[in-house]
VOVO-745906 format. One record per residue: x, y, z of N, C-alpha, C, O in turn; residue in one letter. Coordinates in steps of 0.05 Angstrom, whole numbers, padded with zeros to 5 digits, always signed. Layout:
N
XYZXYZXYZXYZA/...
This chain:
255
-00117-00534+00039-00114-00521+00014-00142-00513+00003-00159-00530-00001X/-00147-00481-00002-00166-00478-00027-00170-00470-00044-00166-00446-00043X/-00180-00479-00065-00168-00469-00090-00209-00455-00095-00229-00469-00097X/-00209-00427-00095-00229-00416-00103-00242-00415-00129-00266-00417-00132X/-00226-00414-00149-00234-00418-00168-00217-00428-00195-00200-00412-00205X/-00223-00456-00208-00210-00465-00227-00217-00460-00258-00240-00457-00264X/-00194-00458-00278-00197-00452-00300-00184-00458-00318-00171-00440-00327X/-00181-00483-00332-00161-00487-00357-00176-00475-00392-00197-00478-00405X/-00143-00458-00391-00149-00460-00428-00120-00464-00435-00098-00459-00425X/-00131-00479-00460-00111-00494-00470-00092-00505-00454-00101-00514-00433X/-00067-00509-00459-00049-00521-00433-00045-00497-00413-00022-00489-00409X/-00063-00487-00402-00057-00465-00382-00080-00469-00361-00102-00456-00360X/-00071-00490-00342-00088-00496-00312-00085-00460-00295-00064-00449-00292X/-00109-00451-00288-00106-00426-00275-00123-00423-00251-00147-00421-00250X/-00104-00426-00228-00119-00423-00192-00119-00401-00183-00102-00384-00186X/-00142-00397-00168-00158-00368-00157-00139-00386-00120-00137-00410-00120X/-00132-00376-00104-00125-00375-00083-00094-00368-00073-00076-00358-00086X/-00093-00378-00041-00061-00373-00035-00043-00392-00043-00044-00415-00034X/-00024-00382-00063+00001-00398-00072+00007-00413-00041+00002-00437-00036X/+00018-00396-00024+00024-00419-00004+00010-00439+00006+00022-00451+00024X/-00012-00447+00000-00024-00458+00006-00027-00482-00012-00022-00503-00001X/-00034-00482-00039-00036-00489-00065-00007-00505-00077-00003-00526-00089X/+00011-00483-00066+00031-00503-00084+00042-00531-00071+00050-00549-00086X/+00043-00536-00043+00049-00561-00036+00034-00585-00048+00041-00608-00042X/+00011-00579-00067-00001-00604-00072-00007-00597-00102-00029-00598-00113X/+00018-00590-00115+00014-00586-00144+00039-00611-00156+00054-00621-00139X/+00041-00620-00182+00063-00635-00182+00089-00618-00187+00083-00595-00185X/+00103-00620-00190+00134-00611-00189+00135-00593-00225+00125-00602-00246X/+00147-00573-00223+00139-00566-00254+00176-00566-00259+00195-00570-00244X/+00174-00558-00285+00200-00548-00298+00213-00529-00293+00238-00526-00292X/+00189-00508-00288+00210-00474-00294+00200-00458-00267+00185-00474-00256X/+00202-00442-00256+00187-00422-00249+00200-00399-00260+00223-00397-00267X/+00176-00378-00263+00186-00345-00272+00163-00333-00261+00139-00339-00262X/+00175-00314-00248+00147-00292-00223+00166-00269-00222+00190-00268-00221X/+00144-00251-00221+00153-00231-00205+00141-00232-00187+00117-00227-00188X/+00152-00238-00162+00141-00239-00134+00138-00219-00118+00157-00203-00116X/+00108-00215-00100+00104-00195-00081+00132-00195-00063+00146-00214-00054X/+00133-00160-00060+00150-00153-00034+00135-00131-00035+00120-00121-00052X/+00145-00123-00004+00144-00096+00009+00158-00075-00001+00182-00075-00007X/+00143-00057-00002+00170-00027-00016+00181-00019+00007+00174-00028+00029X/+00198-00001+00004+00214+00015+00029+00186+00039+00033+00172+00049+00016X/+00186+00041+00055+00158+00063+00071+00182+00086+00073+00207+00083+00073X/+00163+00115+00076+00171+00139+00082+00196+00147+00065+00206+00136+00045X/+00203+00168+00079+00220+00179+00058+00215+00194+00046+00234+00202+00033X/+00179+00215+00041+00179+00225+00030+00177+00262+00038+00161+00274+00052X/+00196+00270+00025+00196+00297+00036+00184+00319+00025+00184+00321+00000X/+00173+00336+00039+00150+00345+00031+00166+00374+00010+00154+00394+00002X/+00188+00370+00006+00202+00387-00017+00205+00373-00043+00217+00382-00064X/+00193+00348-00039+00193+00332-00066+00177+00339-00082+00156+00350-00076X/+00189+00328-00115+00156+00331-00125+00143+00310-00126+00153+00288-00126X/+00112+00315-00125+00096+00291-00129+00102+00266-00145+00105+00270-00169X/+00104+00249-00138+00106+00220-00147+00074+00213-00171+00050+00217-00168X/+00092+00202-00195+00066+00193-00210+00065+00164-00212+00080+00151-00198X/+00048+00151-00231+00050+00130-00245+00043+00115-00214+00032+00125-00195X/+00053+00093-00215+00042+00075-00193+00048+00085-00165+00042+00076-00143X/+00062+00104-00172+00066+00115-00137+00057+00139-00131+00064+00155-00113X/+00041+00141-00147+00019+00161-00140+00000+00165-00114-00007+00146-00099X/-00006+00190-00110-00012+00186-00080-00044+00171-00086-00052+00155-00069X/-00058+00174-00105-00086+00152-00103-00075+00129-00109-00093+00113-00106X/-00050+00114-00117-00046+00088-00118-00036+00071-00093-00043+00049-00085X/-00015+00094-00082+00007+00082-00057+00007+00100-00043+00004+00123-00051X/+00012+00094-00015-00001+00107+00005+00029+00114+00024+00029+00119+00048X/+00053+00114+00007+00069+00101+00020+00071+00080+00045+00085+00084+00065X/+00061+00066+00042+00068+00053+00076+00085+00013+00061+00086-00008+00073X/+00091+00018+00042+00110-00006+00028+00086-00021+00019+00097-00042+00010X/+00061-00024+00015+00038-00044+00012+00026-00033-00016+00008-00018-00019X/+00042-00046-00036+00034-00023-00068+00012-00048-00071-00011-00038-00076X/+00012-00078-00069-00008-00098-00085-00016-00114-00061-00004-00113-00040X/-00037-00130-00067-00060-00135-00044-00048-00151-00018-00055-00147+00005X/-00021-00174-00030-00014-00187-00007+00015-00196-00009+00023-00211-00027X/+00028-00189+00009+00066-00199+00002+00073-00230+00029+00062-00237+00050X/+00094-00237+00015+00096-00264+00029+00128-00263+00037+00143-00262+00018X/+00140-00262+00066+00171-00263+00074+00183-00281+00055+00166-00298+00048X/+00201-00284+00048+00223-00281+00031+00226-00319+00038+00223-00339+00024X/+00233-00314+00067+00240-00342+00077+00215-00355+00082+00218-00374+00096X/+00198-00353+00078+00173-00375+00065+00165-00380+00043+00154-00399+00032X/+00177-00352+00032+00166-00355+00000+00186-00372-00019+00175-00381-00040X/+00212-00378-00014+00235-00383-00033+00232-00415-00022+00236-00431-00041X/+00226-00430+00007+00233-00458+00011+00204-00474-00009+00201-00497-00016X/+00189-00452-00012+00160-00467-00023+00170-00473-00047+00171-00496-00056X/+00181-00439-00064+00182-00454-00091+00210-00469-00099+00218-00475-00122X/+00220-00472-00077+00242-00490-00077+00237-00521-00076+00250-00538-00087X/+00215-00525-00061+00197-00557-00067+00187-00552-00090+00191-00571-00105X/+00173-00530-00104+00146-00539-00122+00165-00532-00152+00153-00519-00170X/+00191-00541-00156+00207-00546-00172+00224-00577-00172+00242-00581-00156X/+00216-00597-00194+00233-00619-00202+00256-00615-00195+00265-00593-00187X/+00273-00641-00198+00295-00642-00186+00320-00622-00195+00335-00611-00178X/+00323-00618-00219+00337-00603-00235+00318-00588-00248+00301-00595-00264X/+00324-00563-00238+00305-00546-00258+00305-00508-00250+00299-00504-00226X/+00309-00488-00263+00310-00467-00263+00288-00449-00242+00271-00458-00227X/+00293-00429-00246+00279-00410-00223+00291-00371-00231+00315-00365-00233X/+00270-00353-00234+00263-00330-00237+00257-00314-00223+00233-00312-00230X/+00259-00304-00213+00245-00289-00186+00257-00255-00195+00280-00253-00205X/+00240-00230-00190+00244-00203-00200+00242-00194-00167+00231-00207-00149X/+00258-00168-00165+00249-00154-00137+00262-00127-00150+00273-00124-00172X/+00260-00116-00139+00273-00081-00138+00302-00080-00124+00316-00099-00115X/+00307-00058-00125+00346-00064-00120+00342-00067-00082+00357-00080-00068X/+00321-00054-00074+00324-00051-00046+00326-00088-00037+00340-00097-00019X/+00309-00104-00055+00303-00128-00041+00323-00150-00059+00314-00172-00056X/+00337-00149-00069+00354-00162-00084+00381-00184-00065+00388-00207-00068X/+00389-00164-00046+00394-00177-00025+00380-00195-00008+00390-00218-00007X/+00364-00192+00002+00356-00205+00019+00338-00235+00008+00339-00259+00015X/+00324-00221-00011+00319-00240-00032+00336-00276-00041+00330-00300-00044X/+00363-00256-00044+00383-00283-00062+00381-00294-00026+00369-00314-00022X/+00395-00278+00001+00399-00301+00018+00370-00320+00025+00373-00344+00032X/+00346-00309+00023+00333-00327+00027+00329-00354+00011+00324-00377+00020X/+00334-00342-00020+00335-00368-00038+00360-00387-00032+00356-00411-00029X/+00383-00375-00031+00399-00395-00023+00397-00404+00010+00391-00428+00008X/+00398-00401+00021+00383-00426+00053+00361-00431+00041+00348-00445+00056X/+00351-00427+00022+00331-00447+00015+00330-00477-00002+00315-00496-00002X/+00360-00470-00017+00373-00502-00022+00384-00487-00055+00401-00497-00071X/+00370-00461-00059+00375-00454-00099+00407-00450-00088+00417-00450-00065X/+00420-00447-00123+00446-00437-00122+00437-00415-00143+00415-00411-00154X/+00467-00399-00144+00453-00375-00156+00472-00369-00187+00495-00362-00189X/+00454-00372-00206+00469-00365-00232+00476-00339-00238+00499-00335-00243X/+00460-00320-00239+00468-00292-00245+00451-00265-00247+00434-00267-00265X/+00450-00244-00236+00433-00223-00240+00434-00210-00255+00453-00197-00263X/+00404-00214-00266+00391-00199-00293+00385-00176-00291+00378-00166-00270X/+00387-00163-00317+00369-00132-00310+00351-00122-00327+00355-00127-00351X/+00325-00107-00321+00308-00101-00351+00311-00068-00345+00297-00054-00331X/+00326-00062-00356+00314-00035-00373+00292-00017-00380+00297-00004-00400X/+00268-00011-00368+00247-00014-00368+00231+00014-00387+00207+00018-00390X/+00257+00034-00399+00264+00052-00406+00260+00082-00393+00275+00101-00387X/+00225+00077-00390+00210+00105-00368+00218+00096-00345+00212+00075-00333X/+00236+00119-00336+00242+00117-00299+00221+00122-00281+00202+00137-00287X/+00225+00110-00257+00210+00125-00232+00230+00140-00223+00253+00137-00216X/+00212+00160-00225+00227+00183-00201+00237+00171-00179+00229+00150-00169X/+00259+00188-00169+00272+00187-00146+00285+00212-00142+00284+00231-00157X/+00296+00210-00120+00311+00240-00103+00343+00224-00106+00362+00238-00098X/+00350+00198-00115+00369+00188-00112+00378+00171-00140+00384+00147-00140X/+00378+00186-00158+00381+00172-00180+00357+00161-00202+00346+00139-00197X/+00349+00176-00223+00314+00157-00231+00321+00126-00241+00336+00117-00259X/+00303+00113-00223+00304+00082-00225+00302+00079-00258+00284+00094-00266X/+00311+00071-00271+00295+00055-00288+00297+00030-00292+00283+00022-00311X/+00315+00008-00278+00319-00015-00282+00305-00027-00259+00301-00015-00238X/+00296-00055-00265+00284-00084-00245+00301-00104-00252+00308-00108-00276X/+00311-00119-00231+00336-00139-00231+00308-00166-00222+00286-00166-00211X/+00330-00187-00237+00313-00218-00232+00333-00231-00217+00356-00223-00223X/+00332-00249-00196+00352-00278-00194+00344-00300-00207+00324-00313-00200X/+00362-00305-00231+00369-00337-00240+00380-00353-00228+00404-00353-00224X/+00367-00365-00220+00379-00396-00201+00369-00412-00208+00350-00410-00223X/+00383-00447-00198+00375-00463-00205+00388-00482-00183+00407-00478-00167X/+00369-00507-00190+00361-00531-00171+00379-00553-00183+00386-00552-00207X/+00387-00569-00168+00391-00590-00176+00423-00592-00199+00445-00584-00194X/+00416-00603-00216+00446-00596-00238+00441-00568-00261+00422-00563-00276X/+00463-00556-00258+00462-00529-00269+00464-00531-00307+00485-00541-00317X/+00447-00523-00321+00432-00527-00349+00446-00505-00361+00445-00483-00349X/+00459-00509-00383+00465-00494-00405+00433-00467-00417+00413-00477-00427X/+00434-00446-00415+00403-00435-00437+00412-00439-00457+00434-00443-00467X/+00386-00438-00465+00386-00448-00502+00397-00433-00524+00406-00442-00545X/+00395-00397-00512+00407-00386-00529+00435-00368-00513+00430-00345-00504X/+00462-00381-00511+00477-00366-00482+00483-00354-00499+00507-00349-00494X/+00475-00341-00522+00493-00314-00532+00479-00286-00513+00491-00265-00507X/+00448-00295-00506+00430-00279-00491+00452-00252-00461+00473-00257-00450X/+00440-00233-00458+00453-00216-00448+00444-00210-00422+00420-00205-00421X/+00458-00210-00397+00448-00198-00373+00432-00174-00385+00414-00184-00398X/+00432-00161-00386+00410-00128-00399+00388-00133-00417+00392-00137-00441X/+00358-00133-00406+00340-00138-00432+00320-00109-00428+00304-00103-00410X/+00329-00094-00456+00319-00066-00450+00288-00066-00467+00283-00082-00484X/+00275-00052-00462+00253-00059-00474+00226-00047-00459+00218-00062-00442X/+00208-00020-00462+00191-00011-00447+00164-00036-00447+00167-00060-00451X/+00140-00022-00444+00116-00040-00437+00091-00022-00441+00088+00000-00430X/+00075-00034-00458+00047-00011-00461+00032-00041-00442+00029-00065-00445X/+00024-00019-00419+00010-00036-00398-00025-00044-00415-00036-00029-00431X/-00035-00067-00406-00049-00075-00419-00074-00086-00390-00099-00088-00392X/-00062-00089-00372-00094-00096-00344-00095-00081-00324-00111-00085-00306X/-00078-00060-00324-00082-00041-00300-00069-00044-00275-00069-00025-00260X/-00054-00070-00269-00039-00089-00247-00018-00055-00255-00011-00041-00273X/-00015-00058-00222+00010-00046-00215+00041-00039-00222+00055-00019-00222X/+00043-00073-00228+00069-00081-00219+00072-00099-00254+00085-00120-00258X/+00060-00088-00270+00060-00113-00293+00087-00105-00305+00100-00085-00306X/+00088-00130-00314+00115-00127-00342+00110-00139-00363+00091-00153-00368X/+00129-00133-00380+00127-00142-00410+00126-00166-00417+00142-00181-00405X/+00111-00178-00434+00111-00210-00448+00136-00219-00456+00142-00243-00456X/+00155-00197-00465+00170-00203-00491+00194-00218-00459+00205-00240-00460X/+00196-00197-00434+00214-00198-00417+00208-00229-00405+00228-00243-00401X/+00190-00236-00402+00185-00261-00389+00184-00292-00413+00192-00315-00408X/+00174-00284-00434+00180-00296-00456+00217-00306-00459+00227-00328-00461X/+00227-00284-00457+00257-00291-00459+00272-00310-00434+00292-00324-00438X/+00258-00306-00410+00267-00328-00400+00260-00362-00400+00274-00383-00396X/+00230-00357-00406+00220-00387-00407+00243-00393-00433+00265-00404-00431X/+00232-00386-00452+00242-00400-00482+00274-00406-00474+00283-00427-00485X/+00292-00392-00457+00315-00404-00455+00329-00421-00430+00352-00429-00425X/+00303-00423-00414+00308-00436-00392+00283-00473-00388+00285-00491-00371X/+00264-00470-00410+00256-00491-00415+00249-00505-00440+00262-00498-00460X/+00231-00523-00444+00238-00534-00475+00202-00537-00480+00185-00539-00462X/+00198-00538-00512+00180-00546-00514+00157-00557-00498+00169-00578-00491X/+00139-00558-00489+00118-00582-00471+00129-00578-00450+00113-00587-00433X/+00149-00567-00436+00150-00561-00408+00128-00546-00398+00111-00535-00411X/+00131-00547-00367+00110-00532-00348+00124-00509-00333+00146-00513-00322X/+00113-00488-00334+00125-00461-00324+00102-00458-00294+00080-00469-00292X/+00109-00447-00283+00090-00439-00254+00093-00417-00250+00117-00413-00247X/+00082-00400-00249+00083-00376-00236+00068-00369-00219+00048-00358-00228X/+00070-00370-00188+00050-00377-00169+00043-00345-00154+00037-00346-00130X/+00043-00322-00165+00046-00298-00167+00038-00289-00189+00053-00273-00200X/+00006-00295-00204+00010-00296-00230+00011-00271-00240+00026-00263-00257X/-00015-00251-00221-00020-00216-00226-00033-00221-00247-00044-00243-00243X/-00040-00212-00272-00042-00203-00291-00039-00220-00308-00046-00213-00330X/-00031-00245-00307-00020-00270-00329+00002-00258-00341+00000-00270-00362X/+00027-00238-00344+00034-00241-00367+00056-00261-00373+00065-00267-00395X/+00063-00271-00347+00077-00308-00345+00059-00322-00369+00068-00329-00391X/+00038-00323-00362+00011-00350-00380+00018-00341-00405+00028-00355-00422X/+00011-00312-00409+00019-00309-00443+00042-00317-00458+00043-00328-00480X/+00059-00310-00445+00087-00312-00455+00087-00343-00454+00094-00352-00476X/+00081-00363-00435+00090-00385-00441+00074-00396-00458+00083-00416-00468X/+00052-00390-00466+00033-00404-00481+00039-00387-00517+00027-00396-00537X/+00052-00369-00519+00067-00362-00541+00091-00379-00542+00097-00382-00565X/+00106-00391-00525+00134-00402-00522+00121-00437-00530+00138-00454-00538X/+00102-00442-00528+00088-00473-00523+00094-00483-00510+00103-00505-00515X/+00093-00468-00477+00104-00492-00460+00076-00490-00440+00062-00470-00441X/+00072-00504-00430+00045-00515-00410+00048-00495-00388+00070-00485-00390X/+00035-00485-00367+00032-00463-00357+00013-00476-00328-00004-00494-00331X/+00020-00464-00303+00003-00465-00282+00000-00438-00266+00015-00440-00246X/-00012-00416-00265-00021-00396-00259-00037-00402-00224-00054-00418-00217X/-00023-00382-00210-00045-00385-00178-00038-00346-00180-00020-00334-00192X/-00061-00335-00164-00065-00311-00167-00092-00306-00144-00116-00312-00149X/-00077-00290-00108-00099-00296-00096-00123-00271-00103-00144-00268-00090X/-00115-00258-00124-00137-00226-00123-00158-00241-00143-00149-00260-00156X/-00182-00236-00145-00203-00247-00158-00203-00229-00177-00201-00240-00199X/-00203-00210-00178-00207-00187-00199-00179-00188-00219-00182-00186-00243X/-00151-00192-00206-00131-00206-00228-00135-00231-00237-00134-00237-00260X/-00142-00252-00212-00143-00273-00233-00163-00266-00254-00156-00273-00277X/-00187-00253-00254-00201-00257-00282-00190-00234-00304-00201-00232-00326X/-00171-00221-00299-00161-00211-00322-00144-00223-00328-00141-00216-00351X/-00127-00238-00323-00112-00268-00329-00124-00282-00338-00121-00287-00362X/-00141-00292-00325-00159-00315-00353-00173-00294-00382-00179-00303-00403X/-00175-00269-00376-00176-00264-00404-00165-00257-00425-00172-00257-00449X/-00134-00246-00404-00112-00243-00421-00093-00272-00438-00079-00273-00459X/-00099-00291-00417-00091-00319-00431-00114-00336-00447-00109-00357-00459X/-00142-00324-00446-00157-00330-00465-00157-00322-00491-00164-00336-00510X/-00147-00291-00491-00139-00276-00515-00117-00286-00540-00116-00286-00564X/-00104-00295-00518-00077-00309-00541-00082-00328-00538-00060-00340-00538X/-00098-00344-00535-00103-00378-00539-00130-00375-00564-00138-00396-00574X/-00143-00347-00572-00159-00354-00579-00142-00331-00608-00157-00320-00625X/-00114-00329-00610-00099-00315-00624-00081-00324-00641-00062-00310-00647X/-00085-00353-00652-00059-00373-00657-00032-00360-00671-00009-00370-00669X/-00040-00331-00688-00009-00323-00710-00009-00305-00674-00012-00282-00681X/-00007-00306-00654+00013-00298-00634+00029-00316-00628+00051-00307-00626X/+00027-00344-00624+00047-00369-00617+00044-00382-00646+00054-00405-00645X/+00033-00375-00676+00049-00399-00684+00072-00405-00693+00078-00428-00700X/+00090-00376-00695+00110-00383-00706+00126-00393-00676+00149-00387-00677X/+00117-00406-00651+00136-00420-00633+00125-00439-00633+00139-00454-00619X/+00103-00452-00644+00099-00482-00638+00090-00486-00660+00076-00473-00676X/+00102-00514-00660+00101-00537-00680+00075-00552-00688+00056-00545-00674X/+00070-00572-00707+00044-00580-00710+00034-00603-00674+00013-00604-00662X/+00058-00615-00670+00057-00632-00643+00045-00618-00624+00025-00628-00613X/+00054-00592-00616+00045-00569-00597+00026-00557-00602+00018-00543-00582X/+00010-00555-00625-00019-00547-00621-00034-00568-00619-00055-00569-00606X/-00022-00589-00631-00039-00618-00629-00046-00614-00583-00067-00616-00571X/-00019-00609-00575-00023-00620-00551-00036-00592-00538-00048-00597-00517X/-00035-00572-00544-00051-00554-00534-00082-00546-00539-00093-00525-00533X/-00094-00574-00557-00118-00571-00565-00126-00600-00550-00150-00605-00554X/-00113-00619-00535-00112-00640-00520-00122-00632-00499-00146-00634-00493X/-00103-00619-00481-00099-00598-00460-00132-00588-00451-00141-00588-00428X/-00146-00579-00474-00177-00574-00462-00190-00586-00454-00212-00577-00446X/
């Protein structure tokens, strides 16, 4: 295992290296929520199309499926964070519709069961020749004994765009990842997101007040992660109406 470079603020431990490598010797957390590296579908593009923008732009993506620096098979990636989750305890995982399949079978031979697929709305589509995308689907699953959320009035559909804020590719919204911690763990819990990109896992949980473990192998994201989770730690009317006097007590511990 090596961990390149370490960084806590507030309750938010943040590792510079390879998740696979890193998480076998982390302790067991509460939650996970990631959007995890995959491969895009390559080719396909016909030269009667129109140009592709926004992240699939030809200076971003080259088509050949390799949009962000490093992706991990499905069936290595799902048995890991299937250990580096407590006995009972939830799991998040985002992919695109192409990988949504293959995805859930790897999580389940990996030991998860599967609660239900989510969808975000993301409002601006990507082009396509086959319908414009605009939705990203999550798998909710879970370990161990299956947990009521805190708020089940909550809706498969969470619509809601994103003013990108680090330049990451592949980022999503606070509010989107926010909604799953807050109803999939409790106060003082630990969230992992071993995929961090961009932190916007760290933000959201550290607005939610739950303890946070960040791994991220790009050097140049992890440090816009530690400054985007420096920002709201150094922002308290962003989390204080979610934490209590106990929870800043323990997130001023935490340093």
């Amino acid at each position: 295992m090596t961990i390149l470079a370490e960084r806590y603020i507030g309750a938010c431990r943040l590792l510079l290296g390879d998740a696979m490598e890193i998480m076998p010797s982390l302790l067991p957390v509460d939650l996970i929520v990631s959007d995890v590296p995959y491969a895009l579908t390559t080719g396909g593009v016909s030269k009667s199309s129109k140009t592709m923008s926004g992240i699939f732009a030809a200076h971003n993506y080259a088509n050949d499926g390799q949009l962000i620096m490093a992706t991990v098979p499905f069936d290595e990636m799902m048995p890991a964070l299937f250990a580096a989750l407590k006995a009972d305890g939830d799991c998040y995982v985002m992919a695109n519709d192409k990988n949504v399949h293959p995805l859930t079978d790897s999580a389940l031979a990996a030991g998860f069961q599967f609660h239900n697929l989510l969808a975000w709305d993301k409002i601006t589509p990507t082009a396509n020749r086959w319908y414009m995308k605009n939705l990203e689907f999550t798998l909710y699953l879970w370990k161990g004994r299956a947990r009521t959320i805190n708020n089940p009035g909550s809706k498969q559909l969470i619509r809601g765009g994103i003013e990108k804020e680090s330049g990451h590719p592949t980022e999503k919204p606070v509010h989107l990842m926010a909604e799953y911690i807050a109803n999939s763990s409790n106060r003082g819990d630990t969230v992992l997101d071993p995929f961090m990109g961009s932190g916007t896992t760290g933000v959201a949980a550290m607005q939610c007040g739950r303890r946070f473990v960040g791994i991220e192998i790009d050097r140049d994201y992890f440090d816009i992660a530690c400054r985007r989770i420096q920002d709201a730690y150094d922002r308290p009317d962003l989390y204080s109406d979610h934490m209590d006097g106990e929870q800043l007590s323990m997130v001023e511990a935490a340093e």
